[in-house]
LOPAVEX-268360 format. One record per residue (C-alpha): residue in one letter; z, y, x. Coordinates in steps of 0.5 Angstrom, whole numbers, padded with zeros to 4 digits, always signed. Layout:
BEGIN
AZYX;...
! end
This chain:
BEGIN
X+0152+0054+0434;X+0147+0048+0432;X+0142+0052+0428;X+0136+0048+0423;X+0129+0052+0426;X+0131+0059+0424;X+0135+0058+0418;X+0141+0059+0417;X+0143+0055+0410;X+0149+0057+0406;X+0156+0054+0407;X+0157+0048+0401;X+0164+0050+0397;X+0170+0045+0399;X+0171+0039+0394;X+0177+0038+0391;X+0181+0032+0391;X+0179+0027+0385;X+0183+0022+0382;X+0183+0014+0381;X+0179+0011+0376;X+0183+0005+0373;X+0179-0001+0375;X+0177-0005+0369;X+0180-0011+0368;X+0174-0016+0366;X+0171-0021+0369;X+0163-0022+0370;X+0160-0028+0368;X+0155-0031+0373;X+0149-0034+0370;X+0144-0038+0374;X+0136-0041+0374;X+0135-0047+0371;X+0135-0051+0377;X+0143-0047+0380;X+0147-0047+0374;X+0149-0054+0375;X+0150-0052+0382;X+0155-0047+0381;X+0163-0048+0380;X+0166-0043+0375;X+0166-0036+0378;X+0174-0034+0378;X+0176-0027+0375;X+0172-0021+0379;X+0175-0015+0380;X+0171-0011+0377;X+0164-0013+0380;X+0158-0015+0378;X+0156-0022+0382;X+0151-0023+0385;X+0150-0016+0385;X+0147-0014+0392;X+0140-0015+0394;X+0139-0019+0387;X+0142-0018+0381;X+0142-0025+0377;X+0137-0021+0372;X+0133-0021+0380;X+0135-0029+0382;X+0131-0030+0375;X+0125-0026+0375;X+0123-0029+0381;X+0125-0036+0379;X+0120-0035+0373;X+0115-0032+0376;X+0113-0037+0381;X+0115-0043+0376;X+0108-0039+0372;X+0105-0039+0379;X+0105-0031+0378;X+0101-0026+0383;X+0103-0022+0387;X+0111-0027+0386;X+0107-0034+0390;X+0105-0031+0395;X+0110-0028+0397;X+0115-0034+0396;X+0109-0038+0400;X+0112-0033+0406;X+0119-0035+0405;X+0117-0043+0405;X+0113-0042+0411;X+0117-0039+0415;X+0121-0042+0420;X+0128-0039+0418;X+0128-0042+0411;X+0127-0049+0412;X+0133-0054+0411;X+0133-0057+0417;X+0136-0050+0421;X+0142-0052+0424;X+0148-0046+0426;X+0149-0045+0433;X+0155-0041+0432;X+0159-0037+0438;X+0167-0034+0438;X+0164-0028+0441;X+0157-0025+0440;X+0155-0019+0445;X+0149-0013+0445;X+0148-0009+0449;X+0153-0011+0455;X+0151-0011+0462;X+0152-0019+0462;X+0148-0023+0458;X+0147-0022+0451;X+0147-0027+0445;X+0147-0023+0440;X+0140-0026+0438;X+0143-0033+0436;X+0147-0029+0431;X+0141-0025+0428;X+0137-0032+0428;X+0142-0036+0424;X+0144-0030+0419;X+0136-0030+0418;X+0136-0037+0417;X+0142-0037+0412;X+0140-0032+0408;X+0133-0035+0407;X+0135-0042+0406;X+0140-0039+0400;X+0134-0035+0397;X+0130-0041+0397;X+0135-0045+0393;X+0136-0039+0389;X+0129-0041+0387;X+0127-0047+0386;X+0134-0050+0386;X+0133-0055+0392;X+0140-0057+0394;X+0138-0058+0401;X+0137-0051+0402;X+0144-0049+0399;X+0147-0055+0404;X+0143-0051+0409;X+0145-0044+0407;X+0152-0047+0406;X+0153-0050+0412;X+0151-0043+0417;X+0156-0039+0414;X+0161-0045+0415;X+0160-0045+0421;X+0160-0039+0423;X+0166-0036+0420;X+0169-0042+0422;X+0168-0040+0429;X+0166-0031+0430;X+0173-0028+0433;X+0170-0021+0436;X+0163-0017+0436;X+0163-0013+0444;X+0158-0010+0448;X+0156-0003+0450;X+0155+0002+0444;X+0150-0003+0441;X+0155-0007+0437;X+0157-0003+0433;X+0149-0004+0431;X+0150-0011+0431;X+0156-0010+0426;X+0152-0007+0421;X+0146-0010+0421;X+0148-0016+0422;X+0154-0016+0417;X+0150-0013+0411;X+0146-0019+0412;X+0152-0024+0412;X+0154-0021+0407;X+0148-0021+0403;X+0147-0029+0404;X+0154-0031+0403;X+0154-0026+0395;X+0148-0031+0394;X+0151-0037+0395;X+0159-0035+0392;X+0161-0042+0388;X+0156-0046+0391;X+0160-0054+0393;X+0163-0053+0399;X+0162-0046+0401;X+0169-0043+0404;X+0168-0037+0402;X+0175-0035+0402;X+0175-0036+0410;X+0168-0032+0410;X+0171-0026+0406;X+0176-0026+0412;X+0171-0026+0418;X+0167-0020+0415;X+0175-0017+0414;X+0177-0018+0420;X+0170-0019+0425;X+0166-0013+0422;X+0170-0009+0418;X+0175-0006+0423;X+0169-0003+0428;X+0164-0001+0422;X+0171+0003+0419;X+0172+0006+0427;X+0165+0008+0427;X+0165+0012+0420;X+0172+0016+0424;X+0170+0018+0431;X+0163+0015+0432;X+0165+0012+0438;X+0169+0018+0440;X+0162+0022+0441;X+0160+0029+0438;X+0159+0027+0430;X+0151+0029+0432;X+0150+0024+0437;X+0147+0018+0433;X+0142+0018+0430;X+0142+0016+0422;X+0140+0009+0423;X+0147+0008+0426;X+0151+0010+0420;X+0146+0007+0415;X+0147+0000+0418;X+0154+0002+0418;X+0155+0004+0411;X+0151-0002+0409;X+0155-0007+0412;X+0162-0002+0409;X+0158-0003+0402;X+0156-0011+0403;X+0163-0012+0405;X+0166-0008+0399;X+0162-0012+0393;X+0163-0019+0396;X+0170-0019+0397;X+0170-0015+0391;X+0174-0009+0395;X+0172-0003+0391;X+0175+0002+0396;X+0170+0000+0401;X+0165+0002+0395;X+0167+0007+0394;X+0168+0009+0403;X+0161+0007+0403;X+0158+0012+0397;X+0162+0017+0398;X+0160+0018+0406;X+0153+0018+0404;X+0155+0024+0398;X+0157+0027+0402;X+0160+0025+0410;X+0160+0029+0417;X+0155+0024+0421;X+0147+0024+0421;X+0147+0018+0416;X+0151+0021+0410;X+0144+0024+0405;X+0143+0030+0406;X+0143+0030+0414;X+0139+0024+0414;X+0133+0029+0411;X+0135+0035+0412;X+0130+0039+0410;X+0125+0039+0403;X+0118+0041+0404;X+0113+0042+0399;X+0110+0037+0395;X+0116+0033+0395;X+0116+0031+0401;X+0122+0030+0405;X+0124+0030+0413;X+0128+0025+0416;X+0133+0027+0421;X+0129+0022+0426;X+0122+0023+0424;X+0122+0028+0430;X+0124+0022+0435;X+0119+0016+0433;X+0116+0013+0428;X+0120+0006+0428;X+0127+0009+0428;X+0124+0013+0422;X+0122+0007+0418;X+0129+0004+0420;X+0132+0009+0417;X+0128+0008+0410;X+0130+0001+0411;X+0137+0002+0411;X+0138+0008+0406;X+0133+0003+0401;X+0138-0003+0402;X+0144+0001+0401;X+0141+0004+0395;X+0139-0003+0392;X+0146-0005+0392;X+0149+0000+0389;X+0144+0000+0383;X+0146-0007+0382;X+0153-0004+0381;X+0151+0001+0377;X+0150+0006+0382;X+0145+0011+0382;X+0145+0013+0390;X+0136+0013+0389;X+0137+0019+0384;X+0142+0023+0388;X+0140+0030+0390;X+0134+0030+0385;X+0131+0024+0388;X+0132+0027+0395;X+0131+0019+0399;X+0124+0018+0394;X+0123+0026+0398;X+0124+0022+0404;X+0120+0016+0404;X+0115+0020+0401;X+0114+0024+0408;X+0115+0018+0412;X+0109+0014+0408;X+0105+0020+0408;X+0105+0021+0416;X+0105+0014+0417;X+0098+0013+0412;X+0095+0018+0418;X+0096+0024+0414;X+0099+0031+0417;X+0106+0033+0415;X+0110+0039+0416;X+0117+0040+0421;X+0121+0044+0421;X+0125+0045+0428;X+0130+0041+0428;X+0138+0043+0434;X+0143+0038+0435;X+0149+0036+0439;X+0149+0029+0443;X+0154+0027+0448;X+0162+0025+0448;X+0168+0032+0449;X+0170+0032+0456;X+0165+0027+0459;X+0157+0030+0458;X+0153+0034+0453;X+0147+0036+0452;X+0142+0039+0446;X+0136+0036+0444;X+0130+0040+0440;X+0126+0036+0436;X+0120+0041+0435;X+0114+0036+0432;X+0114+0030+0429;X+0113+0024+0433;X+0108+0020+0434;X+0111+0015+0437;X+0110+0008+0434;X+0106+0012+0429;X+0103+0006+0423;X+0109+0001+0425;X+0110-0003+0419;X+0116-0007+0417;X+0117-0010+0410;X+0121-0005+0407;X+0116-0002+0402;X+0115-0006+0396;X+0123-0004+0395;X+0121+0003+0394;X+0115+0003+0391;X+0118-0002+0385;X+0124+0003+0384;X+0121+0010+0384;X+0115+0007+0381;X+0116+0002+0376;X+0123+0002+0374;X+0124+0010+0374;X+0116+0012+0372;X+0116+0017+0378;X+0109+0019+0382;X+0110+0015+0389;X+0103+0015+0392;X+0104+0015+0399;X+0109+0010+0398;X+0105+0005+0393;X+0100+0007+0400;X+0104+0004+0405;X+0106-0002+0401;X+0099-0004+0399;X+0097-0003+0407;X+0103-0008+0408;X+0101-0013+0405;X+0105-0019+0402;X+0112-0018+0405;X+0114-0022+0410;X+0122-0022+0413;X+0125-0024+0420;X+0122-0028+0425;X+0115-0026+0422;X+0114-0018+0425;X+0116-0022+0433;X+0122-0024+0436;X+0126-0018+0438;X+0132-0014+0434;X+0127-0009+0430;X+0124-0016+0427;X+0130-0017+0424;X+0134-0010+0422;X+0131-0011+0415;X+0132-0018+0411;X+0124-0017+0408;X+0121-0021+0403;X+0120-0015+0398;X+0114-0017+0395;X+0118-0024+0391;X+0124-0021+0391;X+0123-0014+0388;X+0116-0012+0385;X+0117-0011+0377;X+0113-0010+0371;X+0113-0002+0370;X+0118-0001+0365;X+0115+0003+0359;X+0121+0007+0359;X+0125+0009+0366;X+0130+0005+0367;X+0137+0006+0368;X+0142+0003+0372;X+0146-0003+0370;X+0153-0001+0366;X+0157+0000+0372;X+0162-0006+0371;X+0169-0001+0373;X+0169+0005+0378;X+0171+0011+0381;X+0167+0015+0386;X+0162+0010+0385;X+0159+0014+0379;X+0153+0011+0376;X+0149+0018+0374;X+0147+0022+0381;X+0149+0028+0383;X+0144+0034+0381;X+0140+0028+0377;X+0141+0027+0370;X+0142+0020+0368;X+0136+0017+0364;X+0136+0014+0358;X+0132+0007+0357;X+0132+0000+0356;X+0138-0004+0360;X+0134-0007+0366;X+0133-0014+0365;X+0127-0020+0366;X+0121-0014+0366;X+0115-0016+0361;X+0109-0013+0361;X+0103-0014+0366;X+0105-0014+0374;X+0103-0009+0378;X+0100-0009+0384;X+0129-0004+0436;X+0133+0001+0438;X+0129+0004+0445;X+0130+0011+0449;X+0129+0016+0445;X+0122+0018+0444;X+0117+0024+0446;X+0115+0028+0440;X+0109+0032+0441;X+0105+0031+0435;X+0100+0036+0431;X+0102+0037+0424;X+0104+0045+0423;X+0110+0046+0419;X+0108+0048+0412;X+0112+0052+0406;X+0119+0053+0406;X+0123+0048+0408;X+0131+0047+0405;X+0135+0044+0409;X+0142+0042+0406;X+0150+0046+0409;X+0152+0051+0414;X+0154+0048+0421;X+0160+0047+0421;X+0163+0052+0427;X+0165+0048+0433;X+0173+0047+0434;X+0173+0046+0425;X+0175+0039+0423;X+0169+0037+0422;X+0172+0029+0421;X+0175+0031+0415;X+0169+0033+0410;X+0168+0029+0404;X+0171+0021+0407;X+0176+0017+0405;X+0178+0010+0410;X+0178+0005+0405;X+0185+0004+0407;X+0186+0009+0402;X+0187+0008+0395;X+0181+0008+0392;X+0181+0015+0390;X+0175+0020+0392;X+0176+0026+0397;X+0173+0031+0399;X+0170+0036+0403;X+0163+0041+0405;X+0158+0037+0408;X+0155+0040+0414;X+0148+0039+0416;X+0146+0036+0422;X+0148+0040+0427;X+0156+0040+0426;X+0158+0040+0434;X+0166+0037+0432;X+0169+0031+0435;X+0174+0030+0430;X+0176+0024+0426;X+0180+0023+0420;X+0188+0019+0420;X+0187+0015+0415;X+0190+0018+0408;X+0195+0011+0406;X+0198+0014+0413;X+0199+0021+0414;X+0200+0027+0411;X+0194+0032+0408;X+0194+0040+0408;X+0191+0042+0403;X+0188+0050+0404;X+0185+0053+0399;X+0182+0048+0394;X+0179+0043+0400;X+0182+0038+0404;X+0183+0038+0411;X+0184+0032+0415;X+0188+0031+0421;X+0185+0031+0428;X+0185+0024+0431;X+0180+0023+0435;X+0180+0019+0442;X+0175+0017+0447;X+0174+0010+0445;X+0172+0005+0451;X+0164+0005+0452;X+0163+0012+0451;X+0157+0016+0447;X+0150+0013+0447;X+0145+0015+0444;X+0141+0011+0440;
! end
């Protein structure tokens, strides 16, 4: 059995099965800046979903707008980054493909996918902006042309990165311009249905037939931002609810408390990666930051879950990545596939690996913790001093890791301090998808709107981990393993082909070593023993094997 250093964490009690939330039945009115409003069509009724309301909430769109309108700081400069970089200009032309392949021994294009998804995201949040109907027309005519065109994601393991990274960012441009003239958005949402979603569902359920430890946590992330983007955009709230539910409380490394296993004192927080190298720990900080945002922006505080346990996180990334010493805890997990290989992989100190990487993710954090919510988050605030005005794809070089993170997050998320913390936004319907976190009382304040007050300042082998840092305190790791040969599948995930109803499930910690998956709840039988909910085993080998990135 997997063990966390030399601790052996108590057992978390099975959650029982909770009902569906009615969904309520009014729709939400799109407002836009001065320059947008003309240009978009009437929003049809939604399904109970805030639009936009991923990345950038209207109140979002609208600072932004006005901040750089006043040639405001640090709003210029961060909108004169987006202007000038190549994928945000008017005259980007699609290169769409029928099939996009990473990772496959023939010759990969998955590169042209992230090239224009950068450009189509761009160019929609420039004409968000400023208005210039030649970005729309730009920003339109990319998502047309590949939704037109995208059949299938292949390759080796690696897709299933290209589908979450790549899908969560699809998505996001296409929320930005939902009713823009022209936009077939409907054939968009079927290409997202049809292309993206199955492998991202897939991998939630058997990891590619791999022990459910073998990924590291930036694979799930990935995937269950692209779940939740997919989710918000075709205003599906079940898949909201598989994304949220699987990072409260899911089998796989990228379900919270198995991304940062352990708690150290002084509020910082060990990522499950942070013993591997520092570029994939920071992947995980993106990744787990864009999922928080939109959640936020429909109502759900992901940020506040566990006591605030992804500031914990950030906070111990940021410290590291200052220079400065953290503590570790010996971390012991399973990678491999059942019947085909295993081994155990040991991380005994954090990495040093990539150590000082920068990637544009740091304004995001800082701007929640700090300004929305009043919370003290020094090295975080540290690392987005030290980054500088946040640039997005195409300006941190021209491999994948460049483009894992849409960027931009000193225009698009600095705020006012707020006088009071913030709360989320008044979630527009729901189920599992509750606004108050679990372990955090929700806080009382002002509704977030336009802020006043004055502005405040690639996936590679697997990395060495020698390091210094001597483990400090005593951690707090999160559940028990769970013993090998248990269905460790079926805790706390429902498949969004379910009825949006919440299931549940002990979470165990990283070191679960079970190969099972779920059947999906709308088709097969559930045994329910004791007050928990046991899914059936239905694991299978999928073509490629496990792979460990």
């Amino acid at each position: 059995m997997t063990q966390y250093g030399n601790q052996h964490p108590s057992r978390r009690s099975i959650l029982k099965v909770a009902g569906a939330i009615g969904l309520g039945a009014g729709a939400i009115a799109v407002t836009g800046t001065t320059g947008v409003r003309a240009a978009l069509a009437p929003a049809a009724p939604a399904a109970a979903f805030a639009h936009p309301g991923l990345l950038h909430a209207q109140a979002d769109l609208d600072r932004m707008a006005a901040k750089v309108a006043a040639n405001a700081q640090p709003y210029l400069a961060g909108w004169q980054r987006l202007t000038a970089n190549r994928h945000a200009q008017s005259n980007w032309k699609a290169n769409p493909q029928d099939t996009i392949s990473r990772g496959a021994d023939k010759p990969q294009n998955v590169q042209v996918l992230f090239n224009d998804v950068h450009a189509a995201y761009q160019n929609a949040l420039r004409w968000r902006i400023s208005g210039d109907r030649a970005n729309g027309d730009a920003a339109r005519d990319i998502l047309n042309a590949w939704s037109g065109t995208l059949k299938q994601i292949t390759g080796n393991a690696d897709r299933f990165l290209a589908v979450g990274l790549q899908g969560y960012q699809f998505a996001n441009a296409a929320e930005l311009m939902r009713g823009y003239p022209g936009f077939d958005l409907d054939r968009f949402k079927t290409m997202m249905l049809q292309v993206f979603y199955p492998q991202c569902d897939s991998f939630l359920h058997d990891h590619n037939g791999s022990y459910i430890t073998n990924y590291y946590a930036n694979w799930d992330l990935a995937i269950l931002c692209c779940v939740f983007a997919i989710g918000v955009l075709c205003d599906d709230r079940a898949k909201v609810d598989q994304a949220v539910q699987y990072f409260r409380k899911g089998e796989g490394n990228g379900a919270l408390q198995h991304a940062i296993p352990y708690l150290h004192p002084g509020g910082l927080g060990q990522f499950q990666e942070s013993g591997r190298d520092q570029g994939h720990t920071m992947l995980d900080v993106a990744l787990m930051g864009t999922l928080c945002e939109m959640a936020w922006n429909q109502g759900i505080d992901l940020y506040g879950e566990d006591d605030s346990r992804f500031l914990k996180g950030a906070e111990y990334v940021a410290k590291y990545n200052l220079g400065e010493d953290v503590p570790f805890t010996r971390l012991t997990f399973q990678q491999g596939a059942p019947g085909s290989w295993s081994k155990t992989v040991e991380h005994t100190q954090v990495s040093p690996d990539s150590r000082g990487d920068q990637r544009p993710i740091w304004a995001l954090i800082q701007n929640h913790y700090v300004n929305r919510r009043g919370l003290s988050a020094p090295y975080s605030t540290a690392m987005a001093a030290k980054v500088g005005t946040e640039g997005g794809g195409g300006d941190y070089g021209p491999n994948s890791g460049g483009f894992d993170q849409l960027g931009f997050g000193t225009l698009a998320f600095t705020r006012d301090k707020a006088k009071t913390p913030v709360a989320p936004p008044a979630p527009a319907g729901t189920s599992a998808g509750t606004s108050a976190p679990q372990g955090s009382p929700t806080p009382t304040g002002t509704p977030e709107g336009s802020p006043t007050g004055t502005p405040t300042g690639t996936p590679t082998p697997q990395g060495s981990s020698a390091s210094t840092g001597a483990s400090t305190g005593t951690p707090t790791p999160h559940g028990s393993p769970t013993p090998a040969g248990s269905p460790a599948g079926a805790a706390g995930y429902a498949p969004a082909s379910a009825s949006p109803q919440p299931t549940g499930g002990s979470a165990t910690g990283p070191g679960a070593s079970g190969s099972n998956g779920l059947i999906p709840f709308g088709g097969a039988a559930l045994l329910a023993i004791g007050g928990g909910v046991l899914g059936l085993r239905a694991r299978a080998r999928r073509k490629g094997g496990a792979h460990r990135a």
